[in-house]
BAFI-3210 file (N, C-alpha, C; in Angstrom, 3 decimals, decimal comma, padded with zeros to 6 digits):
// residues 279
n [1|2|3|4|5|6|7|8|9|10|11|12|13|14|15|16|17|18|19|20|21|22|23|24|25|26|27|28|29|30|31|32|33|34|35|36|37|38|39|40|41|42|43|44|45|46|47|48|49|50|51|52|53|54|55|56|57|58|59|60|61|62|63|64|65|66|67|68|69|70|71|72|73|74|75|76|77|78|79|80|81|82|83|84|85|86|87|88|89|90|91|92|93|94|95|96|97|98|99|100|101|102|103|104|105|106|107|108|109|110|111|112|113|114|115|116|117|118|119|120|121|122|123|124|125|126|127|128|129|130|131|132|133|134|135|136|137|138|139|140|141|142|143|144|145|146|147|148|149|150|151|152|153|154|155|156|157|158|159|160|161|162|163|164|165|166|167|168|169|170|171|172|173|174|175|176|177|178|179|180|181|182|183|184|185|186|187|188|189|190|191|192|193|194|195|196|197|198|199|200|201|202|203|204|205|206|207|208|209|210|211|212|213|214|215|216|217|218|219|220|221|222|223|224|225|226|227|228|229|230|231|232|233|234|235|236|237|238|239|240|241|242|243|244|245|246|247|248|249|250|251|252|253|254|255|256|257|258|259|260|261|262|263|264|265|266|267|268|269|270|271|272|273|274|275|276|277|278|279]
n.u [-010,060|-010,401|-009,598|-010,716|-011,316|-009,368|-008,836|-007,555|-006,423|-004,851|-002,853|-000,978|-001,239|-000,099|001,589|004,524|006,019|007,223|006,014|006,435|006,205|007,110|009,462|009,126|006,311|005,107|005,853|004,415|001,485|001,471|001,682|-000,378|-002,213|-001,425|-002,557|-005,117|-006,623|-008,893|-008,436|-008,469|-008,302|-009,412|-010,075|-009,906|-008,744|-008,793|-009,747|-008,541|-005,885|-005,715|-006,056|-003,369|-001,828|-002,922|-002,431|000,635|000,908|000,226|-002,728|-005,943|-008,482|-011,698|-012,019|-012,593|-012,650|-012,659|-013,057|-015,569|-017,657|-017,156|-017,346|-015,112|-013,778|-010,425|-010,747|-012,482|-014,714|-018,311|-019,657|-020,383|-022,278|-022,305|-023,329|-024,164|-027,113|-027,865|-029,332|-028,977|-026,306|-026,357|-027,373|-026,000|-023,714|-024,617|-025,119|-022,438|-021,323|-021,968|-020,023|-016,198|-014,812|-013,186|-013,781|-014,564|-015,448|-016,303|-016,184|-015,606|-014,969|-014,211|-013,489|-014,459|-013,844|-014,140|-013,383|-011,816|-010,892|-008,355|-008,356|-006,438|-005,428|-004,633|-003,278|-001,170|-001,631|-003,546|-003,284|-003,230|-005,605|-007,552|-009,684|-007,788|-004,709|-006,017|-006,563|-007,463|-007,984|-009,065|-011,738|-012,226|-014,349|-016,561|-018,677|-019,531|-022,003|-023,668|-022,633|-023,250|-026,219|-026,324|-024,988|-026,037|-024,763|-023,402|-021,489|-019,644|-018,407|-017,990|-015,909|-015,064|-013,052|-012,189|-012,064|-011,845|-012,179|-014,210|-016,430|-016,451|-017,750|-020,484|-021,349|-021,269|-023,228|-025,578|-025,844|-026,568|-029,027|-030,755|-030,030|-031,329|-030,245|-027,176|-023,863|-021,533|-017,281|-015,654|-012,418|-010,885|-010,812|-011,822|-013,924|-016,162|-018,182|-020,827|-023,196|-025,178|-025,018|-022,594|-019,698|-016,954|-017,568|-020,203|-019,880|-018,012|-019,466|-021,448|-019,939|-019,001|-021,135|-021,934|-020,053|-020,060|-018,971|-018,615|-018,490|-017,159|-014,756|-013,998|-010,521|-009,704|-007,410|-006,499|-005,602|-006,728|-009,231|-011,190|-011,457|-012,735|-015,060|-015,207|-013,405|-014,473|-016,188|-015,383|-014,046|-011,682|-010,119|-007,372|-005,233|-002,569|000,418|001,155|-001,230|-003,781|-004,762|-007,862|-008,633|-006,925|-008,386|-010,325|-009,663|-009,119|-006,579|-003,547|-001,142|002,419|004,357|003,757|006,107|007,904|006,818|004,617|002,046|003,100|004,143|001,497|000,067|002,092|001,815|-001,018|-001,501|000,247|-000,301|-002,294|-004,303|-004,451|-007,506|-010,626|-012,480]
n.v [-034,066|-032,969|-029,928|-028,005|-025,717|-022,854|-019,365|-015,990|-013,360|-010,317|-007,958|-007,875|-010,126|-012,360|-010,603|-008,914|-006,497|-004,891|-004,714|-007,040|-010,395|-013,651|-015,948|-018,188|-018,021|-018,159|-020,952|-022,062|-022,021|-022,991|-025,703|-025,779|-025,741|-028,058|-030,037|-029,789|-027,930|-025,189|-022,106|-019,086|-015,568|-012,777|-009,541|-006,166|-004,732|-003,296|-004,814|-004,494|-004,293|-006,844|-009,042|-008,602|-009,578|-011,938|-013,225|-013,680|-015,271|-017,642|-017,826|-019,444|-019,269|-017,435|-014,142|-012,249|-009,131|-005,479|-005,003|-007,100|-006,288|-007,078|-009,991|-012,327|-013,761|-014,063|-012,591|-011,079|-011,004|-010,656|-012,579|-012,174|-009,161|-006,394|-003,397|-000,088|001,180|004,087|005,937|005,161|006,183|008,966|010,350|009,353|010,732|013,356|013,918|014,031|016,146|018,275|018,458|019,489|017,696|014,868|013,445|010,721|008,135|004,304|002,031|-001,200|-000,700|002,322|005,251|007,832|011,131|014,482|017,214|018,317|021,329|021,658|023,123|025,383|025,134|022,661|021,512|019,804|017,642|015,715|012,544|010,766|008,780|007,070|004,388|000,972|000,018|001,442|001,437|002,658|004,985|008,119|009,858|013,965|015,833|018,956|017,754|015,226|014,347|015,676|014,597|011,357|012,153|012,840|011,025|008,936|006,816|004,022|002,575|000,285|000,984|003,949|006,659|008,632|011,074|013,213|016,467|016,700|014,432|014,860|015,260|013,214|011,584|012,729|013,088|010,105|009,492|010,779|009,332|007,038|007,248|008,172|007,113|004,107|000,228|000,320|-000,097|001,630|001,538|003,342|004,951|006,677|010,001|008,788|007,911|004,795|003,502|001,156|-001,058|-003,299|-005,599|-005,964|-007,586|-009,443|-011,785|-012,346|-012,675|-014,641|-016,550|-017,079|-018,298|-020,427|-021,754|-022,392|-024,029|-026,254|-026,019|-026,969|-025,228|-026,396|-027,279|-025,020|-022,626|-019,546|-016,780|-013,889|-010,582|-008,038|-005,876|-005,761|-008,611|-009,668|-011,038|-012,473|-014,748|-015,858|-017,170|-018,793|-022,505|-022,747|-020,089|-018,342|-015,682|-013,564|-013,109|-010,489|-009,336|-006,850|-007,178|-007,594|-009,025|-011,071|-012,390|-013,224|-015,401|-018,680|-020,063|-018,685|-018,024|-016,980|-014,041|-011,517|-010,829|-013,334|-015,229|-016,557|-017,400|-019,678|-020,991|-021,585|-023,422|-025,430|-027,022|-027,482|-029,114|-030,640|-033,559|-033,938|-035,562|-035,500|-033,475|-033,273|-030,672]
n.w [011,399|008,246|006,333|003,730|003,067|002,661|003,574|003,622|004,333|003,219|003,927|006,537|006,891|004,844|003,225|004,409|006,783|005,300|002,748|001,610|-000,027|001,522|000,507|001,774|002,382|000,028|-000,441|001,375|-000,027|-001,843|-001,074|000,170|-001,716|-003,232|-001,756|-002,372|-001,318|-001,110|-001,970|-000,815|-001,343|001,259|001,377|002,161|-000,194|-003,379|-006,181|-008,017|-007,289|-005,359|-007,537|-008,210|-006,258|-006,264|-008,665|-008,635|-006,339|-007,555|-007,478|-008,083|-007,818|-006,482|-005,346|-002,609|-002,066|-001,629|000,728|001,192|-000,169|-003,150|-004,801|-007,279|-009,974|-011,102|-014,092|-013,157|-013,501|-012,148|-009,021|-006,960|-005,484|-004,282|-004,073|-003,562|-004,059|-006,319|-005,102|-002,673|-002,337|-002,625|-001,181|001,262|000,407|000,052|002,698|004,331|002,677|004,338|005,750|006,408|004,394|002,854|-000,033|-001,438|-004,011|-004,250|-006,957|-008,851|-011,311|-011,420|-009,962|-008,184|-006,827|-004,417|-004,786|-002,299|-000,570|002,039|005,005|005,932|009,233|008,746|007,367|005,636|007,744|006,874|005,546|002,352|002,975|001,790|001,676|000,461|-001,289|-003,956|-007,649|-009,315|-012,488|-011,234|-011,059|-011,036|-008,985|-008,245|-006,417|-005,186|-004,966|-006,138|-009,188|-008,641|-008,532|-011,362|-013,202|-012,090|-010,395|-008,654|-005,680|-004,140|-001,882|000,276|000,898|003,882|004,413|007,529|008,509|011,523|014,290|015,983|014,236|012,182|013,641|014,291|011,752|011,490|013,233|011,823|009,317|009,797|011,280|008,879|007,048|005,788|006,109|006,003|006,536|009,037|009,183|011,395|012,066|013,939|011,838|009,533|007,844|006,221|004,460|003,689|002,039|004,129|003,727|002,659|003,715|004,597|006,245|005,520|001,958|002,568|003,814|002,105|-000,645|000,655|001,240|-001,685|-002,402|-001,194|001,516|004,627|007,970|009,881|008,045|007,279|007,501|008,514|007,946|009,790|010,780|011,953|013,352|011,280|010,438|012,773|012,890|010,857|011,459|014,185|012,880|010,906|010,958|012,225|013,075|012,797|014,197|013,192|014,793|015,638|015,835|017,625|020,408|021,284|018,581|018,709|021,328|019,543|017,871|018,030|017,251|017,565|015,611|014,496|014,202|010,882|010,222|011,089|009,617|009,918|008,500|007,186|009,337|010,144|008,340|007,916|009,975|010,576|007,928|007,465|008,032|006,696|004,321|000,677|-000,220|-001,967|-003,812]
ca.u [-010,831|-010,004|-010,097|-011,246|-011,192|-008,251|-009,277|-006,521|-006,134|-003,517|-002,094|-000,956|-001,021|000,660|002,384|005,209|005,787|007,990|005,052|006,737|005,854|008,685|009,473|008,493|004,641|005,171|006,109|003,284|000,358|001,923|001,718|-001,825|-002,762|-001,427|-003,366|-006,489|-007,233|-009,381|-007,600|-009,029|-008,055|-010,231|-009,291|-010,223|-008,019|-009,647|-009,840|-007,212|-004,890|-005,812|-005,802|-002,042|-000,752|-003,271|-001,492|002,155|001,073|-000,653|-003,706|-006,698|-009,932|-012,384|-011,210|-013,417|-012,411|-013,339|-014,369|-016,864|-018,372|-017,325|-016,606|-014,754|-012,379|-009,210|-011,427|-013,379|-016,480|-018,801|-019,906|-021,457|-021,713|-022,993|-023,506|-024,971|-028,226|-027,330|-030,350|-028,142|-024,847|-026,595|-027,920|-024,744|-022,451|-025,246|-024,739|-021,009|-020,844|-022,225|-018,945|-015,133|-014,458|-012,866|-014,966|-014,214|-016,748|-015,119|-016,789|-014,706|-014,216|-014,227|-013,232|-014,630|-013,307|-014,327|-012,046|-011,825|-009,860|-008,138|-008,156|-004,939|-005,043|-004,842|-002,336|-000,119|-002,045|-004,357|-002,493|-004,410|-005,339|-009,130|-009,207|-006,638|-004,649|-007,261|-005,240|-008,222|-007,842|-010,230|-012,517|-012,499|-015,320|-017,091|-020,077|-019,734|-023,927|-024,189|-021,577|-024,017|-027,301|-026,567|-024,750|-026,261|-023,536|-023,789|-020,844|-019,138|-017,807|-017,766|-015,355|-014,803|-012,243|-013,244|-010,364|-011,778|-012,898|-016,245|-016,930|-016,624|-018,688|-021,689|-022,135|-021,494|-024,293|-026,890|-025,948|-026,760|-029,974|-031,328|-030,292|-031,252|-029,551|-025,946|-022,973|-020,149|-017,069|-015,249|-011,203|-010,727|-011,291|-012,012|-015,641|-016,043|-019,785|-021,005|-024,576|-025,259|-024,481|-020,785|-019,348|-015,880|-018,198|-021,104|-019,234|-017,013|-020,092|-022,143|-018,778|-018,784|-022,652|-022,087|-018,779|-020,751|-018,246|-019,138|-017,905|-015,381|-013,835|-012,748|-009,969|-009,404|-006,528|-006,416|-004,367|-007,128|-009,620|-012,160|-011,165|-013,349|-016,205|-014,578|-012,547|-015,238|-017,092|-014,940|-013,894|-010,478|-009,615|-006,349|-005,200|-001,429|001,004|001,204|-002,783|-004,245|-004,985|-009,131|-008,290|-006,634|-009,190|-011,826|-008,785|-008,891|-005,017|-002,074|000,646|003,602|003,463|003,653|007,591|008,060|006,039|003,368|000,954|004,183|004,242|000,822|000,699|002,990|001,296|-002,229|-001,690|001,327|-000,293|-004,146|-004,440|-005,095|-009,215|-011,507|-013,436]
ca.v [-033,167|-032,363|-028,659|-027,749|-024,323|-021,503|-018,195|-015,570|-011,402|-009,595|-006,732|-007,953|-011,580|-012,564|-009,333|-008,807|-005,133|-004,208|-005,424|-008,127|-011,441|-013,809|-017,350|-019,053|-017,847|-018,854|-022,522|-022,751|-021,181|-024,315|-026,770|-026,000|-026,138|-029,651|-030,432|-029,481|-027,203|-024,207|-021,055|-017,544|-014,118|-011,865|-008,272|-004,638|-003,667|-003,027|-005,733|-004,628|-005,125|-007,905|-009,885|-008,630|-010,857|-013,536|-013,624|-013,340|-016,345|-018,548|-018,223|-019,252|-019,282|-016,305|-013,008|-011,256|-008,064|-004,049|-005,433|-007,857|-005,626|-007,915|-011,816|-011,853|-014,263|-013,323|-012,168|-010,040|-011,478|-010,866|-013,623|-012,034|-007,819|-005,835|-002,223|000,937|001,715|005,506|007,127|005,472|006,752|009,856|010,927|009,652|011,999|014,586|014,341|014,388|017,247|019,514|018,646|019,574|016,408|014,648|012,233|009,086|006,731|003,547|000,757|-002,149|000,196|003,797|006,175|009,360|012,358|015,529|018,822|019,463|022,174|021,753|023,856|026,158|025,131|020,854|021,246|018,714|016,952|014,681|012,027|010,075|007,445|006,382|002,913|000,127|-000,606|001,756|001,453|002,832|006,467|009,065|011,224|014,700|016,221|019,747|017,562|013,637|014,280|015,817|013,730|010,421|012,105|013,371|009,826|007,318|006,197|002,713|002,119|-000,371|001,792|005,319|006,396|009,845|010,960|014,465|017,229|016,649|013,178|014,980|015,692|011,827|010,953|013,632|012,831|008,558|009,172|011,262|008,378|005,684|007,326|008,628|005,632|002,064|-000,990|000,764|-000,372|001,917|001,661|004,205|005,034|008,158|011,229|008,331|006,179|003,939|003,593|000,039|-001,434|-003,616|-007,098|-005,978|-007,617|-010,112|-013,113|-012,376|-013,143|-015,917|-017,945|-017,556|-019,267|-021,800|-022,609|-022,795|-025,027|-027,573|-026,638|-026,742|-023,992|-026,804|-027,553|-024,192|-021,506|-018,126|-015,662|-012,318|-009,626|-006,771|-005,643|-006,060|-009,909|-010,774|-011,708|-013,821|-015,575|-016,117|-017,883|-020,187|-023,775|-022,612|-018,676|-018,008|-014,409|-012,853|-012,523|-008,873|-008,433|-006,612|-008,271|-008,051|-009,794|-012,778|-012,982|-014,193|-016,236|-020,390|-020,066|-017,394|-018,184|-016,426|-012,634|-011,487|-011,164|-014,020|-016,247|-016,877|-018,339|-020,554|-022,045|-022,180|-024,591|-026,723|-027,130|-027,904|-029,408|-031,500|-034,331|-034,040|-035,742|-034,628|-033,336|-032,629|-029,624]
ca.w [010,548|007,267|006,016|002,663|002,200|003,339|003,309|003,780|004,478|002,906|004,550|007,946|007,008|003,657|003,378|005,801|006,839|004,254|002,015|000,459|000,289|001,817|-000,351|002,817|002,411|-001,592|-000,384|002,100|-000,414|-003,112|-000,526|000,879|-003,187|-003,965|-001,288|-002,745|-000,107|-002,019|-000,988|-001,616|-000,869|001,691|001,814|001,994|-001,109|-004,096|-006,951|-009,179|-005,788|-005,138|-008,461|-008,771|-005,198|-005,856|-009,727|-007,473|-005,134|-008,229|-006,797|-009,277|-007,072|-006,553|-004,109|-001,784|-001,683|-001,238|002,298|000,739|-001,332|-004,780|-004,650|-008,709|-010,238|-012,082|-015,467|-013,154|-013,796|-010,189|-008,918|-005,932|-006,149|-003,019|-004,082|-002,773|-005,214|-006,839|-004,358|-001,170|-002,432|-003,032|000,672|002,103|000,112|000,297|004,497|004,710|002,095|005,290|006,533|005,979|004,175|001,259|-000,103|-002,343|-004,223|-005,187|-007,380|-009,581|-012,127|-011,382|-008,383|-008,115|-005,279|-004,100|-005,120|-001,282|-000,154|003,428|006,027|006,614|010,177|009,145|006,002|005,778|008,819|006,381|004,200|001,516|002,730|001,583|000,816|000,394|-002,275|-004,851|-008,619|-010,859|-012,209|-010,598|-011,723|-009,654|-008,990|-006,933|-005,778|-004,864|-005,099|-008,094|-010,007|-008,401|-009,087|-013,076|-013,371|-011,436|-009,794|-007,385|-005,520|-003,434|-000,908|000,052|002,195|004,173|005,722|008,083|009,284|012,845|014,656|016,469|012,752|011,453|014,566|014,192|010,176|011,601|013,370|011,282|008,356|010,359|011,598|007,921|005,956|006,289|005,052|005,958|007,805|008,964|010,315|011,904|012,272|014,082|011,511|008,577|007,851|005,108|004,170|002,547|002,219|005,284|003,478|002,132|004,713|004,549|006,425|004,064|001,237|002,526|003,821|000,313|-001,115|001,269|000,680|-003,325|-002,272|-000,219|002,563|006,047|008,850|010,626|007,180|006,900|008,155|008,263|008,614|009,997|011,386|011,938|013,444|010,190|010,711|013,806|012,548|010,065|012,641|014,855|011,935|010,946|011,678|012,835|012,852|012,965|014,321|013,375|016,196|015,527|015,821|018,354|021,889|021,015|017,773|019,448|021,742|018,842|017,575|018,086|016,923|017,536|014,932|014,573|012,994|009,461|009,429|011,232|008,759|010,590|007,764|007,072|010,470|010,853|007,365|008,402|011,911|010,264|007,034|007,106|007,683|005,954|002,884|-000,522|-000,556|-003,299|-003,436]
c.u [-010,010|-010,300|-009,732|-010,845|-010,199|-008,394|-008,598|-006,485|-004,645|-002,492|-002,179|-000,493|000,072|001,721|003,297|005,209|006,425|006,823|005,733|006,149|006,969|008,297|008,488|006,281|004,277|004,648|004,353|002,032|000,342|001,736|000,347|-002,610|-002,320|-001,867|-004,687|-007,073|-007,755|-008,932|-008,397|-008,270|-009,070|-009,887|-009,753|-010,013|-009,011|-008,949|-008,713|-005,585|-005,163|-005,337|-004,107|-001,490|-001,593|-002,481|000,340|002,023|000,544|-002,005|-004,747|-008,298|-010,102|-011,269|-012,567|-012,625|-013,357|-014,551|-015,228|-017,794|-018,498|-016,544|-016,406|-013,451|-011,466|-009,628|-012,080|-014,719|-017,050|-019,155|-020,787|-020,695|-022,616|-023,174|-024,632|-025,505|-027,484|-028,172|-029,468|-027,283|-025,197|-027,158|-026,954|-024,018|-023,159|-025,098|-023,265|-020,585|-020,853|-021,209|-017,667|-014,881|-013,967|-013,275|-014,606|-015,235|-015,989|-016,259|-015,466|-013,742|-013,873|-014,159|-013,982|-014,234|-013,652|-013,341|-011,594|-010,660|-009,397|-008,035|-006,928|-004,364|-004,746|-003,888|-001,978|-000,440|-002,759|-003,328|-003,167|-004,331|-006,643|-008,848|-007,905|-006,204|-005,451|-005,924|-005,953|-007,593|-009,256|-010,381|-013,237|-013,323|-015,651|-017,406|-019,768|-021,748|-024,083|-023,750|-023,065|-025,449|-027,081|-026,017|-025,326|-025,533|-023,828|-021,662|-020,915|-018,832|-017,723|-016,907|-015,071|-014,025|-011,959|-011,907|-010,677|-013,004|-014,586|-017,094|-017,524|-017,844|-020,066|-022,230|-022,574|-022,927|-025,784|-027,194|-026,951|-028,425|-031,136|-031,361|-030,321|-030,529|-028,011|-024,960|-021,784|-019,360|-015,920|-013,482|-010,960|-011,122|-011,856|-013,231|-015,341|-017,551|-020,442|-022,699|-024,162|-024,445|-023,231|-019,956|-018,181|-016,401|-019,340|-020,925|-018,867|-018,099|-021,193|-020,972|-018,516|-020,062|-022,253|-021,014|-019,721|-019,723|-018,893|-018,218|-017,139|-014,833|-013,020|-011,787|-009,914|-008,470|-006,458|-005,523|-005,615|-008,114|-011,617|-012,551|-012,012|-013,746|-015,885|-013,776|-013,326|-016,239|-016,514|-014,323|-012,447|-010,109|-008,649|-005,707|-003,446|-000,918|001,109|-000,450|-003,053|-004,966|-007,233|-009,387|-007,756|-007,629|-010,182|-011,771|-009,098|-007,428|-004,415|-000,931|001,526|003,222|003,972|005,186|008,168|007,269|005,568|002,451|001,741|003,860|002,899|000,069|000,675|002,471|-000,335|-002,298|-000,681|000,759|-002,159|-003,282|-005,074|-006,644|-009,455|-012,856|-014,389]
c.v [-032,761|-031,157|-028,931|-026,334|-023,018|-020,398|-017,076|-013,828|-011,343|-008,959|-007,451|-009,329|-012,033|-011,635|-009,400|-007,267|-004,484|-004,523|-006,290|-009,589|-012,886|-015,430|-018,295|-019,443|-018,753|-020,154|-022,980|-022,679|-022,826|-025,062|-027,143|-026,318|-027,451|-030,290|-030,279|-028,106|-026,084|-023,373|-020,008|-016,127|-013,174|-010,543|-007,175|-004,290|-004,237|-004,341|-005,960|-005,243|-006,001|-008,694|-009,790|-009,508|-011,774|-014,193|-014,410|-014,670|-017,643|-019,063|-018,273|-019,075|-017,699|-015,417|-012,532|-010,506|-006,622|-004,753|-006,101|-007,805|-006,584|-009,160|-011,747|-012,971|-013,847|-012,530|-010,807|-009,973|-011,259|-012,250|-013,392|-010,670|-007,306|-003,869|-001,285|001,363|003,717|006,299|007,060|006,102|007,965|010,728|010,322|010,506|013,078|014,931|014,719|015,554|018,445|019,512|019,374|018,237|016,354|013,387|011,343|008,161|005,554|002,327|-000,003|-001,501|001,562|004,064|007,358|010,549|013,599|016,371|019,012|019,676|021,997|022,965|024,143|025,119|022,983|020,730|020,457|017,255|015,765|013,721|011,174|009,137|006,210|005,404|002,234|-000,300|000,347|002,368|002,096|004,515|006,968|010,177|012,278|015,743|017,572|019,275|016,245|014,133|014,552|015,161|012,215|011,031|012,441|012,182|008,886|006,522|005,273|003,060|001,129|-000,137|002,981|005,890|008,259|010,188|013,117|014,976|017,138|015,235|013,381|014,877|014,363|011,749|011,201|013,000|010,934|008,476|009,399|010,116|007,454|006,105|008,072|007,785|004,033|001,672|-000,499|000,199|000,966|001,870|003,031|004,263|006,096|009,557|009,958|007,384|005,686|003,254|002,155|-000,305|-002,727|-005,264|-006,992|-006,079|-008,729|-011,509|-013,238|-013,363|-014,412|-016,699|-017,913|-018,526|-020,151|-022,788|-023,298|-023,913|-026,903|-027,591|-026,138|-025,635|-024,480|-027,031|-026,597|-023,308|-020,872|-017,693|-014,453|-011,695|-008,535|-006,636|-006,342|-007,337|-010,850|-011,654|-012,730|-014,857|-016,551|-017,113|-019,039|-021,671|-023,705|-020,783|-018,216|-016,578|-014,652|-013,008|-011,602|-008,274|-008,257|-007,715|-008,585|-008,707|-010,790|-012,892|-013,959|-015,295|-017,608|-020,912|-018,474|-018,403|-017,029|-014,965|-013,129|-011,899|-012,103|-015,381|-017,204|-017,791|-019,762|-022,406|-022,858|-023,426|-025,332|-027,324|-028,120|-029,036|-030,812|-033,051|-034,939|-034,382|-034,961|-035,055|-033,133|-031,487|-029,348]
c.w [009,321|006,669|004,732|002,079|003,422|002,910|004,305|003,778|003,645|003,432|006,010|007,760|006,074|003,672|004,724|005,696|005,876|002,570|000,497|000,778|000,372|001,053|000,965|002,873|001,114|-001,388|000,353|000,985|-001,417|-002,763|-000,412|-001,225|-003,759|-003,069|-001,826|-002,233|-001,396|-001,420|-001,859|-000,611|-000,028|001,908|001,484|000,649|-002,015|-005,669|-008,190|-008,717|-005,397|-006,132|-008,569|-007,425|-005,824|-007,822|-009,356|-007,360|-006,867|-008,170|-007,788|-009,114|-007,296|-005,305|-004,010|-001,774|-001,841|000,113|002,409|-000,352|-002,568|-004,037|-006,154|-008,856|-011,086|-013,225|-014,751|-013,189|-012,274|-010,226|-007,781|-005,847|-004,864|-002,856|-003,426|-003,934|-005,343|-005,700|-003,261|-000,926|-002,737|-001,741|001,671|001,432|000,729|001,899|004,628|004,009|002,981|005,745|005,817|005,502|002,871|001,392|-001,335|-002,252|-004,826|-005,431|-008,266|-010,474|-012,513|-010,360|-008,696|-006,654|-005,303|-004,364|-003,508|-001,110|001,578|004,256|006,451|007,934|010,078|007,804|006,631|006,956|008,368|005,535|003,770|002,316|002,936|000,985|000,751|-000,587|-003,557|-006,092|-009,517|-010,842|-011,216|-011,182|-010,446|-010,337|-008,267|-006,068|-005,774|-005,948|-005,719|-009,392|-009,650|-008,595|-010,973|-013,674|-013,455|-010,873|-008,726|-007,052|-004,496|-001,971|-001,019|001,049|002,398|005,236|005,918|008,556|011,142|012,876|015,218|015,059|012,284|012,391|014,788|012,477|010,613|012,307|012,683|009,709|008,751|011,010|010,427|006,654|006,428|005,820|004,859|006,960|007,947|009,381|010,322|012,507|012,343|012,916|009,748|008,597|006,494|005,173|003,164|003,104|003,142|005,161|002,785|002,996|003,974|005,092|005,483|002,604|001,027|002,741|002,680|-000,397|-000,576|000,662|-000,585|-003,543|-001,895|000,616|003,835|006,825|009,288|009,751|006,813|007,922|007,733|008,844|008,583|010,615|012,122|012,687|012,864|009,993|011,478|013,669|011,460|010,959|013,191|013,815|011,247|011,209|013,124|012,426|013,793|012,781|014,119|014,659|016,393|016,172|017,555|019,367|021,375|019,911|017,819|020,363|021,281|018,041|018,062|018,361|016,971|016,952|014,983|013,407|011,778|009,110|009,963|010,635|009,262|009,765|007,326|007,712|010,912|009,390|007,671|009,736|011,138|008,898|006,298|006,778|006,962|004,245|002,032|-000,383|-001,608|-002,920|-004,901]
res [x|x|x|x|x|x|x|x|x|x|x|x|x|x|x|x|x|x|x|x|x|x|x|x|x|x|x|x|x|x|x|x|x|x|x|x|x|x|x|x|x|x|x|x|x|x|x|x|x|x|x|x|x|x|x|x|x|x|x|x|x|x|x|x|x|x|x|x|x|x|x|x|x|x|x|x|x|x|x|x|x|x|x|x|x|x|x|x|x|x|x|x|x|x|x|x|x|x|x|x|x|x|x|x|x|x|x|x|x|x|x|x|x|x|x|x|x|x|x|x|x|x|x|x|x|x|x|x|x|x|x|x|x|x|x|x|x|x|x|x|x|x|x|x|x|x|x|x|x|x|x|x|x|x|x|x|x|x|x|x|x|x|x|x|x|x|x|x|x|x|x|x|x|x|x|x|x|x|x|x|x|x|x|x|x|x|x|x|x|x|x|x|x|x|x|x|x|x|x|x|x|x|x|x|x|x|x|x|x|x|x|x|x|x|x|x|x|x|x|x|x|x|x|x|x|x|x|x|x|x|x|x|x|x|x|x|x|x|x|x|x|x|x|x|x|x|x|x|x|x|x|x|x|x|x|x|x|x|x|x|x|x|x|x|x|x|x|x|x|x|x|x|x|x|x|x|x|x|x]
***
């Protein structure tokens, strides 16, 4: 079998923990490209983070990132855009505002955040940490909801993160039962709010379609969680050695972790001897 298209996570995978990226990854990323192989970036972080590793690695194809939300090549241009209409992003803030929360809207080119004030009893207990990677400025606000209704504001992602977990879990559910067409997921006191098709397989298999590549021509690598379903979808999905035990389960391949240069080994394992493709 010859693979076609390599499609790659960031954080966990590429990245070692010190978040550098080790020559070894360099060599492999150069190799799988004078092969032909089409390589892209899949990843949570937000588009400005992204374009700066896939600049790093030489990477010249499209990036999925903000979780799916935007497929965009180096210019920025979309190519495939998955936003939350201004009314959706406007009755999810408006629910989580009943809460203690700090609230973050993030699209390509603008952030916006809530003023909130913490709670005495949770100082120092919260530390930023909405979104991955997010490089734009931000514009702070009283009202998420009033900032998105006197605007119009679409975003990409909305993400909230609550001073208590019953909290996330009471608003995760009244979302999910007042708006359609929503996905969320859920990380103890933090959600992250996207329209139903801003997904990381979404994405990747529209870019396969418009490729003409098939599901065994390609792989995927993950580390996470967010990963499965990408895994599970393509030809070969290749899990981290670091990742979580239910994350190798949906795995095909266990290479070697991040700081043991894992995407390296697993390269050289798959690719050594496939001839140059055309994509």
């Amino acid at each position: 079998m010859k693979y076609r298209l390599l499609a790659m996570s960031i954080d966990g995978v590429l990245l070692k923990t010190n978040d550098r990226i080790s020559r070894e990854t360099k060599e492999a990323i150069d190799f799988v490209r004078n092969k032909g192989v089409y390589s892209v970036l899949v990843t949570n972080r937000h588009f400005s983070s992204a374009k700066k590793i896939a600049k790093h690695l030489k990477m010249n194809h499209e990036m999925i990132c903000h979780g799916g939300g935007l497929m965009a090549g180096l210019s920025g241009a979309s190519i495939l855009e998955t936003r939350m209409p201004a009314e959706m992003v406007y009755d999810a803030a408006d629910c989580m505002e009943r809460y203690p929360c700090r609230i973050q809207l993030e699209s390509q080119d603008y952030e916006w955040e809530n003023k909130h004030q913490q709670s005495k009893n949770v100082l120092g207990k919260i530390q930023f940490s909405l979104g991955e990677g997010l490089l734009q400025p931000k514009t702070y606000t009283d009202r998420i909801s009033s900032s998105v209704y006197e605007k119009q504001l679409t975003a990409l992602r909305l993400f909230g993160e609550f001073e208590e977990e019953n909290d996330a879990s009471r608003c995760r559910k009244e979302l999910l039962e007042q708006i359609p067409g929503i996905i969320i997921e859920q990380n103890s006191t933090h959600l992250t709010v996207k329209k139903e098709e801003a997904t990381k397989e979404y994405a990747l298999s529209y870019l396969m379609s418009e490729l003409g590549i098939q599901r065994e021509e390609t792989i995927y690598i993950g580390s996470g969680t967010a990963d499965e379903p990408s895994l599970e979808m393509a030809g070969i999905g290749v899990a981290m050695g670091q990742s979580p035990e239910k994350v190798k389960q949906k795995a095909d391949w266990i290479t070697r972790s991040n700081d043991q240069n894992g995407v390296s080994y697993m390269v050289k394992e798959v690719f050594r001897k496939q001839m140059k493709v055309e994509v």
